[in-house]
N, C-alpha and C positions, 0 to 999 in steps of 0.2 A: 638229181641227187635225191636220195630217198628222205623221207619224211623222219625226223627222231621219234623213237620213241619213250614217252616219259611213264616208267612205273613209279608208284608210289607204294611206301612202306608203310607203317604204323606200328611199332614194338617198343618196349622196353628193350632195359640190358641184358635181360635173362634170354633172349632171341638175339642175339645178334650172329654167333656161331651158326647157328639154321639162314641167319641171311647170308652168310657168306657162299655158305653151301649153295644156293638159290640161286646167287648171282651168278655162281662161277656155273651153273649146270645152264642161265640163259646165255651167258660167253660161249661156251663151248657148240652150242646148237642154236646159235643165229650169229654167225661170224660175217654176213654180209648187212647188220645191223648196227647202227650208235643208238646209246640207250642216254636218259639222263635216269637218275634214283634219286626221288625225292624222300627226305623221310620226316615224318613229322613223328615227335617225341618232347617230353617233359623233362628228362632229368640224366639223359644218356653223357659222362663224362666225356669231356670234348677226346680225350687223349683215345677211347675208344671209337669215336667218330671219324677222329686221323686214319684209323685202320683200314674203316671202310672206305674211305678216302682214296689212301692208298690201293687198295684192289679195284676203284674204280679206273684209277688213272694208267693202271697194267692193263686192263682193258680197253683203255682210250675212251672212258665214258668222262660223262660228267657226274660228283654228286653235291645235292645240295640236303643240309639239316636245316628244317623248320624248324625253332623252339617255338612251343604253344603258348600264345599272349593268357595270362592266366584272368585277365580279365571276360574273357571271352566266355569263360565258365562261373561267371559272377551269379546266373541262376540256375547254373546246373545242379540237378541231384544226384550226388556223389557220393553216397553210401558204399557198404561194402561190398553190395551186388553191381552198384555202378559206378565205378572208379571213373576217371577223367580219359583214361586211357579211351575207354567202348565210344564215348564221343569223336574220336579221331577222325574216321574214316567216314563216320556221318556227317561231319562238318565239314570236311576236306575244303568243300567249295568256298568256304568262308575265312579257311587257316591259311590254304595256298595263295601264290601274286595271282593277284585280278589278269593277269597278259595269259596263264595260263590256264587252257580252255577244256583242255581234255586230259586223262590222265590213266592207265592201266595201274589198277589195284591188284594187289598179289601178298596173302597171305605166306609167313616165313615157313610153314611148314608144308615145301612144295619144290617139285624140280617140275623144270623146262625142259622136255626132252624132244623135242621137235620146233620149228619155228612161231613165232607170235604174233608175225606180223598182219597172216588173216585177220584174227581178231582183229587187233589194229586199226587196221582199215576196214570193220563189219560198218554196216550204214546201219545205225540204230533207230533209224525209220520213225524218227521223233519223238525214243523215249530215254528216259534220262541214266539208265545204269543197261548191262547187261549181264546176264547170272545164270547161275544153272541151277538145276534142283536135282538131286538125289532120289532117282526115285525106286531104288530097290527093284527086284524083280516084278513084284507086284502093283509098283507107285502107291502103295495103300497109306504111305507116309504124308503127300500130301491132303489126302481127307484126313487123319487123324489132326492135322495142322489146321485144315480149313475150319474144323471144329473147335479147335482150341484155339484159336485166334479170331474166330468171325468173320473169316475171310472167303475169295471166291477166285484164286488164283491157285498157280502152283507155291508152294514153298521153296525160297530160291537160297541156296549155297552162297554166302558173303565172302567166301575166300578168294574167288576170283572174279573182278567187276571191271569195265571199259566203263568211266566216269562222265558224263557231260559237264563239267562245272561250272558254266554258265548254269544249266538247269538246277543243278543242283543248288547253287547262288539264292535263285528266284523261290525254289519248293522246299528245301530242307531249312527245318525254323526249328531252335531249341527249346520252347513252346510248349511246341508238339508232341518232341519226344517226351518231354516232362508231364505232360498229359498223358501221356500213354503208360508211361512208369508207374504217376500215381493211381490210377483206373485199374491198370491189368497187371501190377505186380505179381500176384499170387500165379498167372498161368503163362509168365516168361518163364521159360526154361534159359536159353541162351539170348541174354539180355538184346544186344546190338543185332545180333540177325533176328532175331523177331520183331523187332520195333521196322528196322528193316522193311521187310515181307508186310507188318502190320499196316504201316504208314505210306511203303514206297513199292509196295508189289505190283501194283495196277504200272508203273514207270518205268518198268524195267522188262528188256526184250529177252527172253528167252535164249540158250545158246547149248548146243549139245554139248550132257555132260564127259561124255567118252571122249570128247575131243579136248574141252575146255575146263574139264574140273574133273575130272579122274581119281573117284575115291579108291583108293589105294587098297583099302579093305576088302573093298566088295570086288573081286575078281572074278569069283566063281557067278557071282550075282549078272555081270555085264556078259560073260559067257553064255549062261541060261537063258536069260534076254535076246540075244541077238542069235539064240540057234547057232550056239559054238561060232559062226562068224566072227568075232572079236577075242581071238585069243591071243597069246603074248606075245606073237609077231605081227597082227594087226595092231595092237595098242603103240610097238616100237614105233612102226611106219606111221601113225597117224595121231595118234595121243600126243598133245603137246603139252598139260600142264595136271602135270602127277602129282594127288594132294593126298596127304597124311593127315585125313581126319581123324578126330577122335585119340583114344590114351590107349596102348604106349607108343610114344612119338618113337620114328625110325633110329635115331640117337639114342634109344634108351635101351637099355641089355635085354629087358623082355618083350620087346619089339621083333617079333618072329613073321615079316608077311612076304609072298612073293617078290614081293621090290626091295625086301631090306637092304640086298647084299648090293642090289641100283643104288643107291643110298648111299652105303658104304662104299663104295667106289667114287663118287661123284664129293664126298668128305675126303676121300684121300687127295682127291686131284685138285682142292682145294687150297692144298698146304702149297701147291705150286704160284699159286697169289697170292696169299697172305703176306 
């Protein structure tokens, strides 16, 4: 029998419609998999959580809600640029039960459009996250990173991560990141993936973005790149996890990109769970 797989969430209530859509696009394209969804959240009304509840159990999954012990953030620095929420995902290892070890993170503004279980099963060859980097036609985006952050890596995409949470248990210290907030305020741009990349980039295995993190945006960009190779019928047959970076999210009326009307589709077929 195959192995579960456990994704983990982290959103608010203003996300929960985009997780629906998420869920149902990874139902539809790994029908030979159980999933669990864990979600950790602060303040999600339980009668909302019943929902997701329910679409779990039309799919035969399991879900469970984390509420976040608010002690936990007894020294967190939680300004307006750092709500409690951006902690989430960096803590995971410390929010979730100790029994569980490994965990697939997946940003809610994303479809599954081929299976996940590669991932799944990648051997992360003893580093503690896996992630992809963004790197435009030119990759010129991670030096503009390496520079502004003092780094010697790639800059890696936090929307989709294969977790170790033992490692993460042992290395992620709230300490840390709080040192790094009050030191290099002024040259975060996006708080949690820079601290991220700043503190955890040496830890994390690299993983192709055209497979594993597929900005949505840049189409014509992954085209160019691969010498037209990777056009829209390569991206169907191989591309598994289609990500909506950046503003206007697919849901929004001036949201105009090659994938919207995928989007729109995969929202309709959604009301079929609900």
């Amino acid at each position: 029998m195959k192995e579960k797989i456990d994704i983990l969430v982290t959103i608010d209530e203003n996300y929960l419609n985009p997780l629906q859509v998420m869920l149902t696009s990874i139902y539809l394209n790994n029908q030979d998999d159980i999933f669990k969804i864990w979600l950790i959240h602060q303040s999600i009304p339980q009668e909302k959580l019943d929902l997701l509840n329910k679409q779990a159990i039309r799919f035969n999954w399991e879900f469970e809600a984390v509420v976040v012990d608010e002690s936990l953030f007894d020294k967190a620095k939680t300004v307006d640029r750092y709500p409690k929420e951006m902690y989430f995902r960096l803590l995971a290892g410390q929010i979730l039960p100790k029994e569980l070890k490994k965990v697939l993170y997946l940003d809610p503004d994303i479809l599954i459009i081929n299976p996940l279980r590669p991932l799944w099963e990648m051997d992360l060859k003893g580093n503690m996250l896996t992630a992809s980097t963004h790197a435009g036609v030119t990759n010129i985006i991670n030096g503009v990173n390496n520079i502004r952050l003092g780094t010697d890596h790639d800059y890696y995409n936090s929307g989709v991560m294969i977790m170790d949470l033992d490692m993460l248990r042992s290395v992620v210290k709230i300490e840390d990141i709080n040192e790094v907030i009050e030191n290099y305020n002024a040259v975060l741009i996006l708080p949690d993936q820079d601290i991220l990349n700043f503190l955890y980039g040496n830890y994390i295995l690299g993983v192709p973005e055209e497979i594993w993190n597929y900005d949505a945006r840049k189409y014509s960009s992954y085209l160019t790149r691969s010498l037209g190779k990777e056009d829209i019928h390569w991206v169907a047959e191989n591309t598994a996890v289609l990500h909506f970076c950046g503003q206007p999210k697919p849901w929004d009326e001036k949201n105009d990109t090659r994938f919207t009307v995928l989007y729109e589709n995969y929202r309709m077929l959604t009301k079929n769970y609900i």
